[in-house]
C-alpha positions in Angstrom: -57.2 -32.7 -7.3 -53.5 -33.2 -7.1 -51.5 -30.2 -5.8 -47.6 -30.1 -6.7 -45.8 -29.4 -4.0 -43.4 -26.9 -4.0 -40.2 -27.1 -2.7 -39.3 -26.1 1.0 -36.3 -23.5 1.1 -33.9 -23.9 4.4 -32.2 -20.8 5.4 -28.5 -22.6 6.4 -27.1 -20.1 8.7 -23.2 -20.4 9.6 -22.8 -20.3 13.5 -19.5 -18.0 13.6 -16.6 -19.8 15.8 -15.1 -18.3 18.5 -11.7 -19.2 20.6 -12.4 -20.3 23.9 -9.4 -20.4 26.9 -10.5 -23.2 29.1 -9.1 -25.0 33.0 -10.2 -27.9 34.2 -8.6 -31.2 36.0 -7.9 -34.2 34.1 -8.7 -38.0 35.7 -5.7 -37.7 37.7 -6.4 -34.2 39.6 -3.6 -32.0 37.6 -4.5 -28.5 36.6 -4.2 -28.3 32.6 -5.5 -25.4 30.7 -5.9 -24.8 26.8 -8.0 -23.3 24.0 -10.8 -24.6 21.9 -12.3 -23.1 18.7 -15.7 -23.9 19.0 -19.6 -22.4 18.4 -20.5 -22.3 22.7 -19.1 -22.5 25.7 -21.6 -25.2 26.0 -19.9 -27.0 23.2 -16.2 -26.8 24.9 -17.6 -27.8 27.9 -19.4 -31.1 26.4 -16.2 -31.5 24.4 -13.9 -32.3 27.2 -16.1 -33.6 29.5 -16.2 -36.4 26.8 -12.6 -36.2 26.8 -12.8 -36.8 31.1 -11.8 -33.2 31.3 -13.5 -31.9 34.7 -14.2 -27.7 33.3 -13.4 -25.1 36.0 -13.0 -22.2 34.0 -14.1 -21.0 30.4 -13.1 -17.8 28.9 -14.4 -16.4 25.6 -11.0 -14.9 24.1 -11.9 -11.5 23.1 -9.5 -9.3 20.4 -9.0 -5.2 20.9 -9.7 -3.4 18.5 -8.3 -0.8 16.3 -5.8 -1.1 13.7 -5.8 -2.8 10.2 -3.2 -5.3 8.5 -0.6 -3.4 6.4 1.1 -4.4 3.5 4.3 -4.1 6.2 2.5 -6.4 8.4 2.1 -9.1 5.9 5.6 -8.6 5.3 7.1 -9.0 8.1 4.6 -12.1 8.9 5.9 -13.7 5.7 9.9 -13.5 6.6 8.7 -15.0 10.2 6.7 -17.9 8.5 9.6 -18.4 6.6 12.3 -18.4 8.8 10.6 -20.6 11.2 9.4 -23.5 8.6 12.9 -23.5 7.8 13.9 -23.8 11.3 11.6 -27.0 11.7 8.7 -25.7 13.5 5.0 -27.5 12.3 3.0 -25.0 10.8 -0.1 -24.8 13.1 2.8 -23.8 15.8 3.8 -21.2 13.5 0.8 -19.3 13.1 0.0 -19.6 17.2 2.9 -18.2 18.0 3.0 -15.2 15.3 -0.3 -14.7 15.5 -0.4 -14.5 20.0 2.5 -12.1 19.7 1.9 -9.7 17.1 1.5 -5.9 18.3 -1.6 -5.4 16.2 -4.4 -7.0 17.4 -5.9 -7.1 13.9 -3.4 -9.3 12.2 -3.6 -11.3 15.2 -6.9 -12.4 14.5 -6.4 -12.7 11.1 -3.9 -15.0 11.3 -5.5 -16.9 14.3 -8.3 -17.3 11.5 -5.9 -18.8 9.0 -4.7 -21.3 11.3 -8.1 -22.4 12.0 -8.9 -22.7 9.0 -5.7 -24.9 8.2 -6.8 -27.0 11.1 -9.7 -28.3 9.3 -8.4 -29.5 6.4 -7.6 -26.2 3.9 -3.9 -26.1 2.7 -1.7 -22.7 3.0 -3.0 -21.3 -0.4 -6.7 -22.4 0.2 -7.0 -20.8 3.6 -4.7 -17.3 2.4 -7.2 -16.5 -1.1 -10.3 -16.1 1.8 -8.4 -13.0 2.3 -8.3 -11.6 -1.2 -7.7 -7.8 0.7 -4.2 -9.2 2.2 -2.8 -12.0 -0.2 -3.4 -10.7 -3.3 -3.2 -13.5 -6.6 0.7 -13.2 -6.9 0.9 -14.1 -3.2 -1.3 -17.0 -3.5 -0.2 -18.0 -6.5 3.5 -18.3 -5.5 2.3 -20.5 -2.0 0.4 -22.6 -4.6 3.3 -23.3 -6.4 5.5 -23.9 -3.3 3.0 -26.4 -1.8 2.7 -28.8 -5.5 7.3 -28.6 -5.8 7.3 -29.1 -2.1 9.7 -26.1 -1.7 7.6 -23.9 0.2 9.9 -23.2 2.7 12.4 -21.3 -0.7 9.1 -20.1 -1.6 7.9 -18.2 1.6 11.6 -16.9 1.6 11.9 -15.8 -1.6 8.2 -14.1 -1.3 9.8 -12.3 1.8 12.4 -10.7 -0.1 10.3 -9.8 -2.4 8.2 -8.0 -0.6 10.8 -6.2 1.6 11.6 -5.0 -1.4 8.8 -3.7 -3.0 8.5 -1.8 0.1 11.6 -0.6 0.2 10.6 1.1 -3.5 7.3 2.7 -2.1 9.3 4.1 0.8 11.8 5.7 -1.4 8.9 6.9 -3.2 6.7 8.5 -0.8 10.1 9.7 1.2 11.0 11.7 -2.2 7.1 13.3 -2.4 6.3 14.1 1.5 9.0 16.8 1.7 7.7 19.0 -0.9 3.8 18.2 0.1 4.4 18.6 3.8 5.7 22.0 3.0 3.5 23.4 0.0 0.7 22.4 2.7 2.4 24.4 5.4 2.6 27.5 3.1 -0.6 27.3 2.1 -1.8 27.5 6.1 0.7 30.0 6.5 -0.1 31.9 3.2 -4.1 32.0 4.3 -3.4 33.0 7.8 -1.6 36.1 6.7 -3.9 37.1 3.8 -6.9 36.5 6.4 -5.6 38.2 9.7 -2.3 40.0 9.3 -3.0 42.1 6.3 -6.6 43.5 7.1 -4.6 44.7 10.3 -2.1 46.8 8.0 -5.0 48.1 5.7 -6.7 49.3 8.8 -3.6 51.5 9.2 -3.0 52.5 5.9 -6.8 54.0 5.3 -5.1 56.6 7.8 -2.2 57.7 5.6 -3.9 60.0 3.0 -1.9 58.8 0.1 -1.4 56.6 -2.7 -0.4 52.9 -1.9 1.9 51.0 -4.4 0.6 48.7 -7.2 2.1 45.5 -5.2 0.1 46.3 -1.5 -2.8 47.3 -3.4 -2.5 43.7 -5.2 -2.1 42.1 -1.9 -5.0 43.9 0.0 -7.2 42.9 -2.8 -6.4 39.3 -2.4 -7.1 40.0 1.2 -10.2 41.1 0.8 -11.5 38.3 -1.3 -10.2 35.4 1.1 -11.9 37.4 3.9 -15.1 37.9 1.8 -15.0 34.0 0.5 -12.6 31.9 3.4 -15.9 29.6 3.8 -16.3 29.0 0.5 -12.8 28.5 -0.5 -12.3 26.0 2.1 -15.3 24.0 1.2 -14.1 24.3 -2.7 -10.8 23.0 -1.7 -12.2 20.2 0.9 -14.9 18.9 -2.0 -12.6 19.2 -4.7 -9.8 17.0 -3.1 -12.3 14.7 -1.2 -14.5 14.4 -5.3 -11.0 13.9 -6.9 -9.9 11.1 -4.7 -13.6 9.3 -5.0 -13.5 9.4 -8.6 -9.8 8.5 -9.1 -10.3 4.9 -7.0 -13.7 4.1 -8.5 -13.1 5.6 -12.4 -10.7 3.0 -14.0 -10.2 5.8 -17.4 -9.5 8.7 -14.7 -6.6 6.3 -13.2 -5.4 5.7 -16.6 -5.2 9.0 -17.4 -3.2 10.2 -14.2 -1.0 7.1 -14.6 -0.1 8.3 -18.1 0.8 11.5 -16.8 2.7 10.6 -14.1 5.4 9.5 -16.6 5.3 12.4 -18.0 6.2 14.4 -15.5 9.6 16.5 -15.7 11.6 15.2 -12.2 9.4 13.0 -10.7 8.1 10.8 -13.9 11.2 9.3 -14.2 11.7 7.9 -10.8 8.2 6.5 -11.2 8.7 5.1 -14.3 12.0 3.2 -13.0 10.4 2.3 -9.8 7.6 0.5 -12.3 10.2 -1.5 -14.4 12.1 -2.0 -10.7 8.4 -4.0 -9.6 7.4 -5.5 -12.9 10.9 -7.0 -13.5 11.1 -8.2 -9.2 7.7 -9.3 -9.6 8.3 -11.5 -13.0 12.0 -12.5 -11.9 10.7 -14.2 -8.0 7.3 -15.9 -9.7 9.4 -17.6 -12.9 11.7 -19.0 -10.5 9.1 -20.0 -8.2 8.2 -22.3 -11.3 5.3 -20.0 -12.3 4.6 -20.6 -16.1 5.6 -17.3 -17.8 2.0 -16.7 -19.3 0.3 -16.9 -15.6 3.2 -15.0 -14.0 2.2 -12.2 -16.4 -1.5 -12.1 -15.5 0.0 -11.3 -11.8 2.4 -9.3 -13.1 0.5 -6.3 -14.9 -1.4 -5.6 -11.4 2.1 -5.9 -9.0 3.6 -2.7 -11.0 1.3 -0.2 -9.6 0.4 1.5 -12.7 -2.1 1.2 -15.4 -0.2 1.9 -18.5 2.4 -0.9 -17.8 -0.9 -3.1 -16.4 -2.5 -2.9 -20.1 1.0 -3.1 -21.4 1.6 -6.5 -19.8 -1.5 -7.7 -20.9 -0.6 -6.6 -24.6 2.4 -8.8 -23.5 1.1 -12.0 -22.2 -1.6 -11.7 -25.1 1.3 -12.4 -27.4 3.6 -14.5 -25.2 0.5 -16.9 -25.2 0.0 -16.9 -28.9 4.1 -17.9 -29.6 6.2 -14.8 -29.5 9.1 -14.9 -27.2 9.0 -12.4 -24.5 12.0 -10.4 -25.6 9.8 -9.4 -28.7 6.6 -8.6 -27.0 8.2 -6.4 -24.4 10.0 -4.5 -27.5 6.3 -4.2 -29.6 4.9 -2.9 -25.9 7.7 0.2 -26.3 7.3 0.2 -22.5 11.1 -0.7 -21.6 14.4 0.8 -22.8 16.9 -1.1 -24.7 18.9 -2.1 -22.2 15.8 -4.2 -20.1 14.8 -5.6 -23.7 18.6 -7.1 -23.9 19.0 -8.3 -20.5 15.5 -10.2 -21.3 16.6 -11.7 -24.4 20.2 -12.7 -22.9 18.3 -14.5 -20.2 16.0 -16.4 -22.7 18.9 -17.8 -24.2 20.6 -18.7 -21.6 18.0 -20.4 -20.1 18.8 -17.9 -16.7 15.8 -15.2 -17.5 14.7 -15.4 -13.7 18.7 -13.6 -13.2 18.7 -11.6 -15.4 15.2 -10.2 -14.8 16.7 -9.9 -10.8 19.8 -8.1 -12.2 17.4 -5.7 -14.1 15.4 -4.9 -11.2 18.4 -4.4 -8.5 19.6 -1.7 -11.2 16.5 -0.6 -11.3 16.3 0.1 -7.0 20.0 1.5 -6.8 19.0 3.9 -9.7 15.6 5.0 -7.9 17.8 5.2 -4.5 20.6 7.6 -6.0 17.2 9.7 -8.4 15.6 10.0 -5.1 18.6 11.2 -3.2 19.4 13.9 -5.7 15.9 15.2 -6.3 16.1 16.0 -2.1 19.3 17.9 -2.0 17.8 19.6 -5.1 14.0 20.2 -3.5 15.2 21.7 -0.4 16.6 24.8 -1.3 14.4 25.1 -4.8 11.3 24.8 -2.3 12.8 27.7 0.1 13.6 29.8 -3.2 9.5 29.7 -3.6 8.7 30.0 -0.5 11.1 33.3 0.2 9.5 34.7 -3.1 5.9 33.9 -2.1 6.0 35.1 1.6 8.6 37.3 1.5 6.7 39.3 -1.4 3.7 39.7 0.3 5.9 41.2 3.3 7.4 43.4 0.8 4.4 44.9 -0.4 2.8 45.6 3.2 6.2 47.3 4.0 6.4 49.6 1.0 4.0 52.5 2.3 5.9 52.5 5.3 8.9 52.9 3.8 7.4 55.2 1.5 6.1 57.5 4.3 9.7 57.1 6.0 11.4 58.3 2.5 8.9 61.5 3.0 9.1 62.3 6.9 
């Protein structure tokens, strides 16, 4: 009876590398030390023996921890890579030397990784998209691109810029909403503190009077009360509420959407997001074109580089028509996501052949008008923000006072 025999499954399990810091004595007796990426220190010691390396001393290089890779980090990494392949230095060297002298121990490793993984054979671009978290498709996109002109060296400069730039934007950003955060937040602590432990103290005083308080303390001993009687449950309402909105708003794409929209529609601050948008979609379109990017794969980057998710499905709409014939001027005007003047500049630089210029003009224009927005809306939060809290604090004073100086007014 024949029995079919069924194929044997082998488990292939990847041995993870490690870099190993070796001494030892070469044929002539001289003291030479190095490093090794290798499985074992068995395997670095068979390694050089074979080379006639006599091993002494074998470390296993160990990284701290703590920390994470920022988008700052990779920004600063890329104007270093730059600058040095454009001073001369090879590659490997490049990432040896950024990688043993960065601060962070996490981008450290990371790019002692990438060099590693350069050394056996992957390009720039092939060993950067293992990282998807850190080199997002625009990034790897443009080192592609670099790498088949040759020019990576422009490239990796130009991609520098860019992203000092972009950060630059988010900076301005979240410098114009941490002032007025940081301080509703510190009202609210010092709001709860009084309403929890100041006022009970003044009620105690005024069950002693024998008379009628005003409308406002009664108001505010009420309120009193009710933060006293429910603190707990008003803190966990306000810890489960903000922890369940933030959940749902990275993992529900339609929640995003929807907060997005209204973002632009928000009185002061929509329209510094809304040019900060056009500032990255126009930086991000204007460095991949020139970078030699064709214009319908520079979109597909493009959408996801502005940071919101109307102007993402708008710049699909866009590259959905760009692809199908229709010149770019007139698929950003059927989008109705850009003013006038953007839709011109666009259509000056298709015809002139110079739409990777123009698209930089527009988004320089863009930055100095989010710079000045942001610098106004300060001067103007400060003192609106001390307006509220006066009225808010210096209410609830007010109404604790009033029996007092009722009592005064009879004495």
């Amino acid at each position: 009876m024949a029995t079919a025999s069924r194929p044997v499954r082998r488990r292939v399990q990847e041995v993870k590398e490690s870099i190993f810091l070796w001494t030892g004595k070469n044929k002539a007796g001289k003291i030479i030390r190095g490093e090794m990426r290798a499985q074992s220190e068995a395997v670095v010691n068979a390694t050089l023996r074979r080379q006639g390396i006599f091993v002494t001393k074998i470390t296993k290089q160990r990284f701290r921890g703590g920390g994470r890779v920022t988008e700052k980090d990779v920004a600063l990494f890329t104007r270093q890579l730059a600058t040095m392949m454009k001073a001369g230095v090879p590659l490997l060297q490049t990432f040896d030397i950024v990688g043993r002298g960065h601060d962070n121990p996490a981008v450290g490793k990371l790019l002692l990784d990438i060099r590693a993984d350069i050394e056996t054979g992957s390009s720039l671009s092939q060993a950067f998209r293992k990282y998807p978290v850190h080199f997002d498709a625009l990034y790897c996109n443009l080192i592609t691109a670099g790498e088949q002109a040759g020019i990576l060296e422009t490239i990796l400069e130009r991609l520098a810029t860019y992203k000092e730039k972009i950060l630059a934007i988010k900076s301005k950003i979240k410098s114009a909403l941490f002032y007025p955060i940081a301080v509703i937040i510190v009202a609210m602590i010092v709001t709860a503190v009084i309403m929890i432990f100041v006022i009970p103290a003044f009620k105690e005083v005024f069950t002693n009077f024998g008379a009628d308080l005003p409308a406002p303390t009664l108001m505010v001993i009420a309120m009193s009360d009710f933060m006293v009687a429910n603190g707990w449950l008003l803190l966990l309402i306000l810890v489960g509420g903000t922890f369940g909105f933030f959940y749902a708003w990275r993992r529900s794409e339609t929640m995003q959407i929807a907060l997005d929209r209204l973002f632009l529609r928000l009185p002061i601050f929509g329209d510094i997001i809304r040019k900060s948008v056009m500032a990255r979609w126009t930086r991000t379109l204007s460095t991949m074109f020139a970078a030699g990017v064709p214009l319908v794969e520079s979109l597909e980057s493009v959408g996801g580089a502005a940071g919101n998710y109307v102007y993402k499905i708008g710049t699909r709409q866009i590259q959905n028509e760009v692809s199908t014939g229709v010149s770019l001027t007139n698929a950003m005007q059927n989008s109705e996501l850009f003013p006038n003047m953007v839709v011109q500049m666009v259509a000056i630089g298709e015809e002139s052949g110079s739409l990777d210029s123009m698209l930089s003009k527009v988004a320089d224009f863009f930055e100095t008008e989010v710079d000045d927005a942001v610098e106004a809306l300060s001067s103007l939060m400060e003192p609106l923000i001390m307006v509220v809290l006066g009225v808010v604090i210096g209410g609830m004073v007010v109404a604790m006072y009033l029996p007092i100086f009722k009592l005064g007014a009879v004495v």
